[in-house]
N, C-alpha and C positions, 0 to 999 in steps of 0.2 A: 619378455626380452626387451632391454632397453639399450638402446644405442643414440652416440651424439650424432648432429646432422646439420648441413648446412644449405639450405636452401637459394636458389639466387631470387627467386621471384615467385612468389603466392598473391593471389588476386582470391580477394573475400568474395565465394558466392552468396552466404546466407550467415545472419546471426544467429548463433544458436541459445545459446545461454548462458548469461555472467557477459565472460569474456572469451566464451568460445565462439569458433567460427569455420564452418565448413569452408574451403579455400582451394583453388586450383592452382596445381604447379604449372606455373609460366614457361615453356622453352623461350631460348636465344632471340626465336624469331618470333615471338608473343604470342602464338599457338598454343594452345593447352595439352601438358601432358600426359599422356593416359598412363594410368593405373590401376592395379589391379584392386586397390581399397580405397575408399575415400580417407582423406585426410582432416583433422580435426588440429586446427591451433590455437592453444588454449594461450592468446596473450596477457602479460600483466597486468593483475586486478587491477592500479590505476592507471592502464588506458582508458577506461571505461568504456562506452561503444564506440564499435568498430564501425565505419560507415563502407554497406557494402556498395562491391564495384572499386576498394581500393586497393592499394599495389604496395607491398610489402617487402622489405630482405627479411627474410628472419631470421633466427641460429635457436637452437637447444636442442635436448633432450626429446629421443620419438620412442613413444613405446607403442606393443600391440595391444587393440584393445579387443576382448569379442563380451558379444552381450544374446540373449534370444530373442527373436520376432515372431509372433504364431509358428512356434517349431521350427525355425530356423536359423544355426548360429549363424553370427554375422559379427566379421573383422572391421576395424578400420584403427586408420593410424594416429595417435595423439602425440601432437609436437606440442612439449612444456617449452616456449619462448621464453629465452634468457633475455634475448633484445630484437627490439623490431625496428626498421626503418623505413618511411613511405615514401616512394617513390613515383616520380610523373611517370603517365601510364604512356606507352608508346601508342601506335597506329591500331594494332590488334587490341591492345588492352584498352586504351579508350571507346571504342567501340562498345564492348562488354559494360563498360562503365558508362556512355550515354543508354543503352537500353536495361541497363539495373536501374539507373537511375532517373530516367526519363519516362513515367506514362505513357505510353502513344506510339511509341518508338521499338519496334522488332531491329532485329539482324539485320534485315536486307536495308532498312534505309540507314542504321547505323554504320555500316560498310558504305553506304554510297557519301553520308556526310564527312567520315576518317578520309575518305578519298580527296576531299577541297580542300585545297593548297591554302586557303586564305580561311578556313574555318576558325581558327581561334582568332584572327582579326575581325571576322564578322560577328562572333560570340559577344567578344569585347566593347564591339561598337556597338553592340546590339542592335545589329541592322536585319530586322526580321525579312527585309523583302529580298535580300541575299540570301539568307538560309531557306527562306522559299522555293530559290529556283530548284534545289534539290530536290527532286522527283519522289513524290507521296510527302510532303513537309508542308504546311500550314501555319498561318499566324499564330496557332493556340500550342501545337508543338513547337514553334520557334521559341516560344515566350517560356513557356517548360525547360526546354533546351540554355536559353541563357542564366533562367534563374540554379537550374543545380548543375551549371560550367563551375569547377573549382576554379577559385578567386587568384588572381594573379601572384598574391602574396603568399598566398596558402603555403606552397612547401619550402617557401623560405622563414614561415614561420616555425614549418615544422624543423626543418635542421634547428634553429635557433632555440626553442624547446626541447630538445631530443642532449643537444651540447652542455645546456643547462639538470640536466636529469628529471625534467617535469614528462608527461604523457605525449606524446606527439599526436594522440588525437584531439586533445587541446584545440590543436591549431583549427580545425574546423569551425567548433566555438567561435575562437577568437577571429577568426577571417571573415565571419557573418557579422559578429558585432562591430567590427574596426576597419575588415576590408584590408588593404595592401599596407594600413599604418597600424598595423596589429601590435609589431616592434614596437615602433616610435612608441606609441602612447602605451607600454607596458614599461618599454625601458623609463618614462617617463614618470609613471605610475605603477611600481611593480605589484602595490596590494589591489591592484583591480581583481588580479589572479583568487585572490579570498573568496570571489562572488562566484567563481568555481571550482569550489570544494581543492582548490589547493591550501596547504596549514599555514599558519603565522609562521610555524620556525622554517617551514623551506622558502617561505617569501623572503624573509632575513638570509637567509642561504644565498640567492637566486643574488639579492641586492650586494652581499659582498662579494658571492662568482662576478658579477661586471661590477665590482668595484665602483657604484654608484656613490654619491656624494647628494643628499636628497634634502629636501629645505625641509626644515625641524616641521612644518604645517602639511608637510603630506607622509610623514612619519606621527606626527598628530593622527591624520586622518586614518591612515592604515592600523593605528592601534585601537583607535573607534570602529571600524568596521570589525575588527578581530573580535572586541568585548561584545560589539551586535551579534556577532557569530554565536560565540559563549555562550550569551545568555539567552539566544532564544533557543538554542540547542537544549540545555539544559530544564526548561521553564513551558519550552510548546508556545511563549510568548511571540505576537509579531510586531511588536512596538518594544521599542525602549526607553526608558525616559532620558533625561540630558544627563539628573544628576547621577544615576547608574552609570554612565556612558565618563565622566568628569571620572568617577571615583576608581573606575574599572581602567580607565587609560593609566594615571597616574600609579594605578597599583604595576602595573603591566610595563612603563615607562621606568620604574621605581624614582621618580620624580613630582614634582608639585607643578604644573603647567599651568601657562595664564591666556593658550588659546583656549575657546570651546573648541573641545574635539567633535561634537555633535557637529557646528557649522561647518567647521574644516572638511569634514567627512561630505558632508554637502556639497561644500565649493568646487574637490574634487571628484566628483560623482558617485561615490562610493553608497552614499544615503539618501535617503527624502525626509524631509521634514513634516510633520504631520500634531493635529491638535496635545499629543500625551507625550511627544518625541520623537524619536527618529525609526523609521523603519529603511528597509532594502528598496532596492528599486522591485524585486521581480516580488514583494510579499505585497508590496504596494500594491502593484498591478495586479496580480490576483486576487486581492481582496476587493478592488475597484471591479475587475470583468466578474464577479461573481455577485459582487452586489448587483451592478447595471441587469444582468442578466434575471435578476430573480426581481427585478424594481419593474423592468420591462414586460415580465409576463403575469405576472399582476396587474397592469395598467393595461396590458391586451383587452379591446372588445371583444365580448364576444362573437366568434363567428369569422373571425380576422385572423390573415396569414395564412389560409388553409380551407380550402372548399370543403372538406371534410371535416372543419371546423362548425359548421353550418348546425349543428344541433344543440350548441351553445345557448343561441338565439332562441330555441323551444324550451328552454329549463324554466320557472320561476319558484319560489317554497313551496306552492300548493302542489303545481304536478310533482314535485319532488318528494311531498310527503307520501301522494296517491300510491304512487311509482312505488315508493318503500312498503307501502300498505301490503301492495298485492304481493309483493315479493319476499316478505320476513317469513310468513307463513315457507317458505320451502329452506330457508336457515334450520342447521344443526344447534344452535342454540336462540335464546330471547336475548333481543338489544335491552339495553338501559336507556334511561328516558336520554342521558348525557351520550350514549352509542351514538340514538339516534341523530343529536343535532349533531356531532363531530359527521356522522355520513351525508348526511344534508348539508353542511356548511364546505364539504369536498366540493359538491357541484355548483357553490354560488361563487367560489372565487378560484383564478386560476393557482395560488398559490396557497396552500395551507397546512399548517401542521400539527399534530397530533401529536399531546404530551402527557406524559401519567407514570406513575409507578410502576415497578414489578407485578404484575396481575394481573393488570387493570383492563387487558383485550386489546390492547393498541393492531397489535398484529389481526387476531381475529377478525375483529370487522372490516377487514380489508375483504373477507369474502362480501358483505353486505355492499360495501365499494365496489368492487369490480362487477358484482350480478348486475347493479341498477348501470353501471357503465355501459354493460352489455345488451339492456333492456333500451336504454335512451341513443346510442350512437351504433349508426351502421356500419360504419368502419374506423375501427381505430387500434391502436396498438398500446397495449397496455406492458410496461417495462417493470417490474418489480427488481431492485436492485439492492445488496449488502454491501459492508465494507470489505466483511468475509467471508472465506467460504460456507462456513459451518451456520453464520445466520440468513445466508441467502438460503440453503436448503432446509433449514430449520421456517424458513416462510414459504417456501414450493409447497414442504409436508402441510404449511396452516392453510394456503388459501388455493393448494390443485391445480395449480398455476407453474409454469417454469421460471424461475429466480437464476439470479447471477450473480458475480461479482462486479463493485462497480470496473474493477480492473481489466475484467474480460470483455464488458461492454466493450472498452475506451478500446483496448486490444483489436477487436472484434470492428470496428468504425472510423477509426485514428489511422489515415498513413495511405501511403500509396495503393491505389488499386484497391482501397476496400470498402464496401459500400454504406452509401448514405442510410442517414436514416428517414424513415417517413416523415413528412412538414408540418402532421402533427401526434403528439402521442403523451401517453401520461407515463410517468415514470414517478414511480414510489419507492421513497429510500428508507429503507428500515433502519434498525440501529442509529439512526441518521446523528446522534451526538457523538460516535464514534469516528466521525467522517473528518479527518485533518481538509486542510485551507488546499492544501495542491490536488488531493482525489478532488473536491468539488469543481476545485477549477478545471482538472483535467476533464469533465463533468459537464460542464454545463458548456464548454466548448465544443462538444459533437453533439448538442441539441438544437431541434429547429427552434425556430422563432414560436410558434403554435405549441410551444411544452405546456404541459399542467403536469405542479408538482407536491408531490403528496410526501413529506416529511415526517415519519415516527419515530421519538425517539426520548428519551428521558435525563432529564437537564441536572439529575443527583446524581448518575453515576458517573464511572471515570472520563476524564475529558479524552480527546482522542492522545495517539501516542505521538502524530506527528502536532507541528505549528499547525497551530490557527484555533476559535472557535467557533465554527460556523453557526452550528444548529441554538448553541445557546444564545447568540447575539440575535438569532432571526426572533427568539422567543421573546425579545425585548423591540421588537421593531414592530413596525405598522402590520407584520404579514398576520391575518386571522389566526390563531391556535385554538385549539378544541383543548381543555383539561378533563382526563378522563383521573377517576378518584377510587370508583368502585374496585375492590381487590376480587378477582375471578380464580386466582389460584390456589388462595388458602382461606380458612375461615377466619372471620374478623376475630375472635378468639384465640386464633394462633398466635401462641409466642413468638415464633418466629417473625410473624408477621408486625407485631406490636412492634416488637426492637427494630427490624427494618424501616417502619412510618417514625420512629423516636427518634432513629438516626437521620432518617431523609430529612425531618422537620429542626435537627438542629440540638435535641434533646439528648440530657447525658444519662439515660435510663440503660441503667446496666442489668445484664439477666442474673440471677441466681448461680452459683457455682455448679459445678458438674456432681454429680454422687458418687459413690464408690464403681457404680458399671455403666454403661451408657443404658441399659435396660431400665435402670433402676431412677437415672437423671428426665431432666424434663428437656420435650423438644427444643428447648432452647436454653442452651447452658453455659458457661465458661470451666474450660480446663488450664487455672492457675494454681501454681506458676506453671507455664510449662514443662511437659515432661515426654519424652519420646516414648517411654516405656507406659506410661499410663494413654499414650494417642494408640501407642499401637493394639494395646488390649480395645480398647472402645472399636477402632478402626476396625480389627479381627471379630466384631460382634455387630458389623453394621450392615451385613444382610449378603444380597447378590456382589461380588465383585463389581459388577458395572454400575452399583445403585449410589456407589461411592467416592467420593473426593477428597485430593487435601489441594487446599486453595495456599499459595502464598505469594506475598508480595516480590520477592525476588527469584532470581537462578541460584545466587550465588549465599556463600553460607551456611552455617548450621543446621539451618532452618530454610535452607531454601531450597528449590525447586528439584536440585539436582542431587542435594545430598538426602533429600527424602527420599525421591525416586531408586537412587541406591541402597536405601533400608528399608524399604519395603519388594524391593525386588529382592533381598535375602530373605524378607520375611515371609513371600512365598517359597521360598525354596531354592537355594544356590545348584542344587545338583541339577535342574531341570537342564534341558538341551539347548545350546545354544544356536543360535540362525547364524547357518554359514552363507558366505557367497564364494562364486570362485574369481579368484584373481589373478590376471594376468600372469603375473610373476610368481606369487606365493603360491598358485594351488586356492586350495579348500581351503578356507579358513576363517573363525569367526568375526560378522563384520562388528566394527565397533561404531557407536554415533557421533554425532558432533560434539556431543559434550560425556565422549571418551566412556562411553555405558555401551554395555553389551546387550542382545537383546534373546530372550530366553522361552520358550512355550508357556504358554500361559500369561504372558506378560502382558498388563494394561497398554495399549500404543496412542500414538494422536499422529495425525498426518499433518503436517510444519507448511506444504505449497499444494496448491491446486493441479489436479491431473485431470485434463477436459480428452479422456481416451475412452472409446467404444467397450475394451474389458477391462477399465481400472476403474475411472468416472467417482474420483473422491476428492475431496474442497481443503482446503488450509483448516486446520481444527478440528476434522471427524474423526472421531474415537471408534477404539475399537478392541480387539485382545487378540494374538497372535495366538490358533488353533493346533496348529502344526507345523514340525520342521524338518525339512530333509535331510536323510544321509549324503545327498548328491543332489547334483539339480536334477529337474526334472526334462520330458522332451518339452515340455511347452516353455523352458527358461526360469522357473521357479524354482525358487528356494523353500520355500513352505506355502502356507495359509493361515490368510486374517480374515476374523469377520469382523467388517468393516457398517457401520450402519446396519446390521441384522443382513448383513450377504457378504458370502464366502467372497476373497478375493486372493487370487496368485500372487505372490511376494516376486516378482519381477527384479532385477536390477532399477529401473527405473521408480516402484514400491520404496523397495527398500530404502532408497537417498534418502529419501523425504518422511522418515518412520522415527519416533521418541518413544522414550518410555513417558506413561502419562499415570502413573500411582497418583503423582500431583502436577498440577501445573500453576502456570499464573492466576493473576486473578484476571488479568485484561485476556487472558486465551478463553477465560472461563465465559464470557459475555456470549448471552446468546443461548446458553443452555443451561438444564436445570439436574440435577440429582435429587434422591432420596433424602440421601444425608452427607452434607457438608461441612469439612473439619478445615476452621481459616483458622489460618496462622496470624498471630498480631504478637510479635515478640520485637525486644530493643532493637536489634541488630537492624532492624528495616524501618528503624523511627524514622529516619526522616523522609523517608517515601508515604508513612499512614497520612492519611486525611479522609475524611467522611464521603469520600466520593468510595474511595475502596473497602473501608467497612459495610458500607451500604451495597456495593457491587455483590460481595463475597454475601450479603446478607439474604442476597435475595436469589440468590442459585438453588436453595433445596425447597423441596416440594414438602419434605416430613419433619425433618430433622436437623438443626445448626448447630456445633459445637464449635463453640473460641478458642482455641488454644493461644492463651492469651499472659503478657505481662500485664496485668491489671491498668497500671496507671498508665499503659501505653496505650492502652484501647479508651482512654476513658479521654485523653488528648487529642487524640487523630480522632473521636467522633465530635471534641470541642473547636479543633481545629479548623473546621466547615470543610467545604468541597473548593479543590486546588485548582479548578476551574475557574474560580473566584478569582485567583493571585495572576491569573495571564492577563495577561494587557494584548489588548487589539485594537483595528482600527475600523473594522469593517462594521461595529455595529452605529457608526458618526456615518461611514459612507451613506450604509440603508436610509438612515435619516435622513442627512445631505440629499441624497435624492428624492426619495418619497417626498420634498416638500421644496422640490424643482417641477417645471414641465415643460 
């Protein structure tokens, strides 16, 4: 049942997810109203986050919602926000909003500070020994209390953005960066808005809504910052150079310009200037706090920053060798002579990392790392961390160890009330060339000072999908790397193997055609030209369901991700049953995905976000195949069963969101894990995404068998073409430098 509704006043308890937010309806007199369901307001995807503790009108559409919890349905109300507008909080509502937002600070002293008549002029003055006299209140809680006081300008910037049709949570942004001249200096500079994810054309919008009149040099500059935008969007780059930046404004301009828009962009803060061109201010500064950060503990003494540092001090190679001696003998497998010094060379520097091929153990001897950890240090914390979730638990399964996502860490340690972490500890990044410029940063901002950090990760596959390259420029810097060479998962005689080192090395050695059946072909083949009919006969002959893959470079297409997934989900069988849920409105009814696929018994799945739940507990990327489906839910809220990782799991509402069909996927979902036998796609329609980072990715996923389903000259390009890792421009591997030869 859905019905409109107009609210006068909602106060955000809690973020929930996206742009949802658990929220309490305000009465007249700022009292909260009770009701019998919680309420849920799902505001407009670009508000972006909603900061709780804040004071809302809002208007739309409320429907009922019910979902199961351990056997019990449970209602609550979903208000789809048409428009929202924030509002200063009164005597009750601020209150609510100093103790959401202030550490330190319960009800009874938030009622006693709403109470002084002169509190917002003592906030302002920041006269902490006034906010004192308020009974249970402290220098450390005054100084809390002043810094998250909403900024005097704050909702006059928000009316002002709300009139314009930009996000009015904006204004928090922008009253942190600017303060009470938030206005001034936007109406002055309206492309500053760029630096947060607002577009060129609503800037141009925004600048004829006030009928601006702007000097041709900060219209210069805002079409520079736009092609910055562009191109590092498009490229994963965090530099630009000048003359990209000249040729992209003028295209963009559709004129010939005789300012640099590089300096312009400058002048007016938009950019920094840097040795290869212009980078952002905030890609700047995250490449700078991540360099400092990884230059610093490096340079750490041993035994420094951390009384439990102290065992540092007792390492040299020889006990280190002894140390390994006694302890190889209780390892499930023999080190290599190269094993050995990459785990020997972990405990001589604070910073090191580990590089190699598909095979080569990188992950493995992280058990030979953490035993001798655990033999040499009496207390420490050992952090093993992924970019996702499927290679974080793909390294708990290698080294018996608990792994995480780096995002649940940051999650888990980042933000009010959550706690620190230990002064000192090692944290090991797996996958670690997967890892964009903002996770590191995000990263190495909630480490202490006493980190040691153990980086694996391999410099020929795909670069990550955000900006930055971290792990490849540290490979080029002062920090030690270990190259491990040895192939551990297939024998050197494998074809597959071969074309994987020909392609990683740069070589345009191509395999042999496929045969009339895949039985009949050799493990390592190409199926040209492509054919869907001749993929799906080899595919129907390539063993267990779960043994199998089809890798491609896109979603979209012929040949890509989504229209395969819907030809092989007919080609097990269209009649099978489809996975209903029930819905509010409709009843029983089949749910469909995000990308408009239905989901059927027997169906290969992958799970798209991370669920950190007692009866779900599955990571972004775990595969699996849908066992069972209901006629009706069931009492415990399911819709069926998946096995999930080799264990049964409840198909929940909550399940279900987060469910694909996975016959194929990408190749970048594919990182991380291996098959039997893998069928990549390398056809035209995705030319200009090939490069030898994704031949080589897709190459090195099967443990038995690779077949190319391939345009010949396409694949013989994209492995000429080298790794597209190559083509980003950054700046952070000059900062490593620049520093390591500072002190």
């Amino acid at each position: 049942m859905t019905s409109a509704r107009l609210y006068s006043l909602v106060q955000v308890a809690k973020q929930r997810k996206g742009s949802d937010c658990y929220v309490n309806v305000i009465n007249t007199d700022g009292s909260i109203k009770k009701r019998h369901r919680s309420l849920i307001v799902r505001f407009p995807h670009h508000y972006g986050e909603i900061p709780t503790g804040s004071l809302w009108k809002v208007t739309g559409q409320q429907a009922i919602h019910q979902f199961m919890v351990n056997g019990f349905l449970i209602y609550e109300d979903v208000l789809e926000a048409n428009h929202a507008l924030l509002v200063r909080p009164t005597t009750h509502t601020l209150s609510r909003w100093i103790r959401i937002r202030v550490e330190g600070i319960g009800e009874v002293i938030a009622n006693r500070l709403v109470r002084q008549r002169n509190l917002e002029k003592w906030v302002r003055s920041a006269d902490v020994d006034k906010l004192c006299t308020v009974h249970g209140m402290n220098a450390t809680l005054a100084q809390r209390l002043i810094e998250q006081w909403p900024a005097e300008g704050l909702y006059r910037t928000m009316d002002w953005l709300n009139a314009l049709d930009l996000s009015p949570s904006l204004g928090f942004k922008l009253t942190n960066l600017f303060g009470d001249d938030a206005i001034a200096r936007l109406t002055a500079n309206p492309f500053l808005l760029l630096g947060l994810n607002v577009s060129y054309s609503k800037v141009l919008t925004v600048i004829d809504q006030l009928q601006l009149n702007l000097p041709d040099e900060v219209l210069i500059a805002g079409a520079a910052m736009h092609a910055f935008v562009e191109r590092t969007s498009s490229s994963g780059s965090t530099v630009v150079s000048g003359q990209v930046l000249r040729e992209s404004v003028n295209k963009t301009l559709r004129s010939l310009i005789n300012i640099d828009p590089g300096l312009a962009a400058v002048k007016k803060g938009l950019l920094v200037r840097v040795q290869d061109g212009y980078q952002s201010w905030g890609m700047a500064l995250m490449e700078a706090e991540v360099a400092r950060k990884l230059v610093l503990a490096l340079r750490r003494p041993g035994g420094h920053d951390s009384l439990h540092a102290a065992w540092e001090n007792q390492v040299d190679r020889s006990t280190l060798h002894n140390a390994l001696a006694l302890f190889e003998h209780k390892l499930p497998f023999t080190l290599s002579e190269e094993q050995r010094q990459a785990v020997i060379g972990v405990f001589l520097a604070p910073v090191v990392g580990i590089s190699g091929g598909a095979g080569t153990g990188k992950t493995t001897i992280l058990k030979a790392i953490i035993g001798l950890y655990e033999a040499l240090s009496d207390k420490w914390l050992c952090l093993p961390v992924a970019l996702s979730g499927r290679a974080a638990r793909r390294m708990e399964q290698r080294i018996g160890k608990p792994a995480q996502t780096i995002a649940k860490l940051i999650s888990d340690h980042q933000g009010k009330g959550k706690p620190s972490l230990p002064d000192q500890l090692l944290i090991i990044i797996d996958e670690a060339s997967m890892v964009d410029l903002l996770s590191m940063y995000r990263l190495v901002d909630i480490l202490p000072e006493a980190s040691r950090f153990i980086l694996l990760g391999d410099i020929a596959k795909l670069p990550p999908i955000g900006s930055g390259l971290v792990f490849h420029m540290l490979y080029k810097s002062p920090i030690p790397f270990f190259e491990l060479t040895q192939v551990k998962r297939q024998l050197d005689q494998s074809l597959v193997h071969r074309f994987a080192t020909a392609v990683r090395e740069g070589e345009p050695i191509m395999p042999e055609l496929c045969a009339e059946t895949l039985s009949t072909s050799s493990d390592c083949c190409i199926l040209s030209p492509p054919s869907l009919n001749r993929l799906t006969e080899f595919w129907r002959d390539a063993g267990k369901l779960n043994d199998r893959i089809i890798l491609s470079p896109r979603r979209s297409g012929n040949w890509g991700v989504t229209a395969l997934n819907d030809h092989f989900q007919s080609v097990q069988g269209a009649e099978r049953a489809d996975l209903h849920y029930l819905d509010p409105a409709k009843g029983w009814v089949p749910w469909v995905t995000l990308y408009n696929q239905r989901l059927k018994q027997g169906d290969l799945i992958m799970v798209t976000e991370d669920i950190y739940d007692d009866s779900l507990d599955v990571r972004d990327g775990d595969l699996g195949v849908i066992t069972e489906v209901y006629p009706t839910i069931s009492s415990e809220g399911w819709y069926g069963v998946a096995e999930i990782n080799g264990e049964m799991k409840g198909i929940n509402q909550t399940l279900l969101e987060v469910l694909d069909l996975s016959y194929s996927i990408t190749v970048h979902e594919a990182q991380g894990t291996q098959w039997h036998t893998v069928f990549s796609v390398v056809t035209r329609e995705a030319q200009q995404m090939l490069d030898a980072s994704l031949i080589y990715t897709a190459s090195t996923r099967p443990t038995d068998c690779l077949v190319i389903v391939a345009d010949l000259d396409c694949l013989q390009d994209a492995v000429k073409a080298g790794n597209s890792a190559n083509w980003r421009q950054v700046d952070i591997g000059k900062k490593l430098a620049k520093l390591s030869q500072t002190r």
